[in-house]
SEMI-265771 format. One record per residue (C-alpha): x, y, z. Coordinates in steps of 0.001 Angstrom, whole numbers, plus 500000, padded with zeros to 6 digits. Example, Ala and Ser with C-alpha at 12.3 -4.5 7.8 and 13.67 -1.06 7.14 Angstrom:
2
512300495500507800/513670498940507140/
This chain:
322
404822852641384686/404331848885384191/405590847398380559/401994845241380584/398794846772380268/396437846011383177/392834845950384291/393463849161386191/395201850976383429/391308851389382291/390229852371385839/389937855740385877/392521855993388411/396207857739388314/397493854852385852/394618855944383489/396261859051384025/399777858385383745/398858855925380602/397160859238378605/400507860877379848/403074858533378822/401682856999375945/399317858620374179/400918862131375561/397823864007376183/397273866632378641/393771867927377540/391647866872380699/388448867309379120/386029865421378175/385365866282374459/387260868171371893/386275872320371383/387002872812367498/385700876237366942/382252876458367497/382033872610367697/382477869633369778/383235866355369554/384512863481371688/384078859421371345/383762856735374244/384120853016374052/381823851160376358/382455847520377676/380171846911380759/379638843985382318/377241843051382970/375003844101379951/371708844574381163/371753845839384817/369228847359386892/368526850646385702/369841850160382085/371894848495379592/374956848897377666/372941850610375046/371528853743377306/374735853903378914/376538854713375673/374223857300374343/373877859280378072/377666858796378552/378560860388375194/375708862915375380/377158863964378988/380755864423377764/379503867470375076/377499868826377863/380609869145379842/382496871546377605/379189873363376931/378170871855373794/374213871079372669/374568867590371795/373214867031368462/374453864114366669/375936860347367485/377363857795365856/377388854079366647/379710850740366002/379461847777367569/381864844667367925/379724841742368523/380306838404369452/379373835639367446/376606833624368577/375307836748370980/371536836372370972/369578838381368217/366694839435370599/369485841189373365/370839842805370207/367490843731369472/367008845420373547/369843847166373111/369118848820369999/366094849669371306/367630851175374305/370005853077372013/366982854945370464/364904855615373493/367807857504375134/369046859336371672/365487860695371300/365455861577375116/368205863375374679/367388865207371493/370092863600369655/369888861811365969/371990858726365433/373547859663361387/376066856847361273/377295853620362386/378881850666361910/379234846475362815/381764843978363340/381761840276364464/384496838436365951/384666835103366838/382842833297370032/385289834051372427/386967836510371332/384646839421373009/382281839933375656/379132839437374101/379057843008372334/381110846198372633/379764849331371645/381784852376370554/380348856139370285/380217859544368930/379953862449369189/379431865836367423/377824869455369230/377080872702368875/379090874779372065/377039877290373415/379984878554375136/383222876667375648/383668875272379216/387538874675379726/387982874688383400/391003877571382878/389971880156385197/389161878171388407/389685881081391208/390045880528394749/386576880297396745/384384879329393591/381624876575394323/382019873013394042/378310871487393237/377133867910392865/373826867348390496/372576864762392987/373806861457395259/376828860353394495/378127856211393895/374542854869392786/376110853110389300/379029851720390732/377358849576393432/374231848952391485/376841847292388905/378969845799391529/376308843938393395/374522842487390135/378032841196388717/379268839781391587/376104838161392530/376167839555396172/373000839543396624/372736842367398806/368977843235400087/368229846698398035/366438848041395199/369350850092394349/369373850777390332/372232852780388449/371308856651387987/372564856235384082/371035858960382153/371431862071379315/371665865194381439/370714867346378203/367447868932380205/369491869388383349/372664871352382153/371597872592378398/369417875215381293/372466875964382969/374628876390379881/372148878914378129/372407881000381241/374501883490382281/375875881716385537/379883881661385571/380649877736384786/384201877297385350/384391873426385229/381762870453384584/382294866873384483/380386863813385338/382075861590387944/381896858193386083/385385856431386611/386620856421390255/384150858672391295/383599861909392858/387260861630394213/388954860716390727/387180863757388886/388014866053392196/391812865332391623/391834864805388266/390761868615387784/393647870298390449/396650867354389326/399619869285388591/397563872463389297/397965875494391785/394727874864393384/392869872140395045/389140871127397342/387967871735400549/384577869394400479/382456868738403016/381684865352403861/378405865944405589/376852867731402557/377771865156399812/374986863521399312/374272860031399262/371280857190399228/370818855478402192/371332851741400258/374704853533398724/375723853811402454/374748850077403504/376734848521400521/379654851211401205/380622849893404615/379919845726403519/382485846415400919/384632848756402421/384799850692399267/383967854526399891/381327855950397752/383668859241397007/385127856231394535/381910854905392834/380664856181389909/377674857600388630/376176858054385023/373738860266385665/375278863431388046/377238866388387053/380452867459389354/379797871627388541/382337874240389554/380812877754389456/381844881350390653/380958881693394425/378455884431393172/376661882421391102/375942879529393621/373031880078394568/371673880858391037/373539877570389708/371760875407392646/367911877347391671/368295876336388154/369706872260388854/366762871634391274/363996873138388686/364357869682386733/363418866618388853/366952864953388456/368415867926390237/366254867858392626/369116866870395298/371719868908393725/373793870058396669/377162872731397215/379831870513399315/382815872927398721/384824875013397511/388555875806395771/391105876292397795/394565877913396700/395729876464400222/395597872898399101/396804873184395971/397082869638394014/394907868104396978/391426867383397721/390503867839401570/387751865785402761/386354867480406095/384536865074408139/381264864799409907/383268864687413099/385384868218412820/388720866691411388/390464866405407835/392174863781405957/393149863809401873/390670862091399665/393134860808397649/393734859606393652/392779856044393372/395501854044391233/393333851580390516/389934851042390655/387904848040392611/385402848585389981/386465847281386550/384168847441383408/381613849790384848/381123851610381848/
């Protein structure tokens, strides 16, 4: 592991991984903390840019936190919020983000109870830096403990929209699409699923090197792996264009609005009836399954009949995202 701290150790990637390892020496792999019939979980959020088509550094922290309880099968209830601000960071984009903050928190059915503000000096931080909380009630716990071969691998929807949308704003490419991050609370979307009696073994939402990062994330180190199939991922025509100009798969961009769902093969179908009942499931698709055969892998089977590893990233092309 490198004695320096990098840009990738916040990636997402395997030195995310091997920094929670080695450092902080956690092996918990989820997403919030189950304490009893509670959950909790915090998220620091440093996108740049700020404002970006489709939402701002405010929506993005209450849907990414909100998302997180949803994964171990928690109602979200309450949030808090601290910000580190810049000095001389304009009032009225303070103002839009607060704004923002609120919107989403009563989208989500959440209630912001605490909070808190720094300010550093001009320089010293990227205009503002937002930090948040999290507290729910589980409905059930979600651990992702008794994966089985053959259970379903679903996707809530298209896969890479965030990532790119972020990309191509920061970087000024100047690409010729509409194409908007998906950032959003998932509360109506999973709460459904949770309060049935469909066999979750495993949700997450594929923020942070993507689709392929929380893929090999969940079967590192484990005695099972994937077998997805490339030609029922889905993905937006505009994610495809900027894919192949950058060269960067969309299997590695994230999203902030989809839900990577692992169910028991006999529950598929039921899983997939309930997702596409709300309009932001609508394209919620099956492109796998587990596999005992691959264990610690993910296999990517192509559109043209063969099969290569979709592999770990180590690093991510795709800094400050979220």
């Amino acid at each position: 592991m490198s004695q320096k701290i990098t840009l990738d150790h916040g990636s997402g990637g395997k030195l995310t991984l091997e920094l929670i390892e080695e450092v902080f020496k956690s092996e918990s792999g989820l997403d919030s903390a189950i304490l009893g019939d509670i959950a909790f979980t915090t998220d620091s959020h440093s996108i740049k840019p700020l404002f970006f088509a489709g939402g701002d550094i405010g929506k993005l922290s209450v849907a990414g936190t909100v998302n997180d309880l949803l994964c171990v099968g928690a109602k979200p209830l309450y949030l808090s919020t601290a910000f580190i601000i810049e000095a001389g960071f304009e009032i009225d984009k303070l103002n839009r983000i607060v704004k923002s903050i609120k919107e989403e928190a009563e989208d989500a059915g959440v209630k912001i109870v605490c909070g808190d503000t720094k300010v550093v000096e001009n320089g010293k931080c990227d205009g503002v830096y937002i930090n948040t909380s999290g507290i729910g009630k589980i409905i059930r716990p979600i651990k992702g403990d008794n994966i089985n071969d053959g259970d379903a691998v679903i996707v809530s929807g298209s896969i890479g929209e965030h990532g790119f949308a972020i990309l191509n704003q920061r970087e000024n490419l100047n690409l010729n699409t509409e194409l908007r991050s998906d950032v959003s609370n998932l509360t109506d979307l999973i709460l459904p699923l949770i309060e049935s009696d469909v066999e979750i073994k495993f949700m997450r939402d594929p923020t942070r090197g993507g689709l392929a990062m929380c893929l090999n994330e969940l079967c590192y180190k484990r005695d099972f792996g994937f077998e997805i199939e490339e030609s029922l991922i889905p993905v937006m025509e505009d994610v495809r264009v900027i894919s192949e100009i950058l060269g960067i798969e969309p299997y590695y961009s994230a999203n902030e609005g989809k839900m990577v769902i692992v169910v028991s093969k006999k529950d598929q179908d039921r899983a997939l009836d309930i997702l596409k009942k709300n309009p932001k499931g609508s394209n919620a698709k099956i492109i796998g399954k587990v596999s005992k055969k691959t264990a610690g892998n993910v296999i990517l089977k192509t559109k043209f009949g063969s099969t290569r590893l979709l592999k770990m990233p180590v690093a991510d092309k795709m800094p400050r995202i979220c």
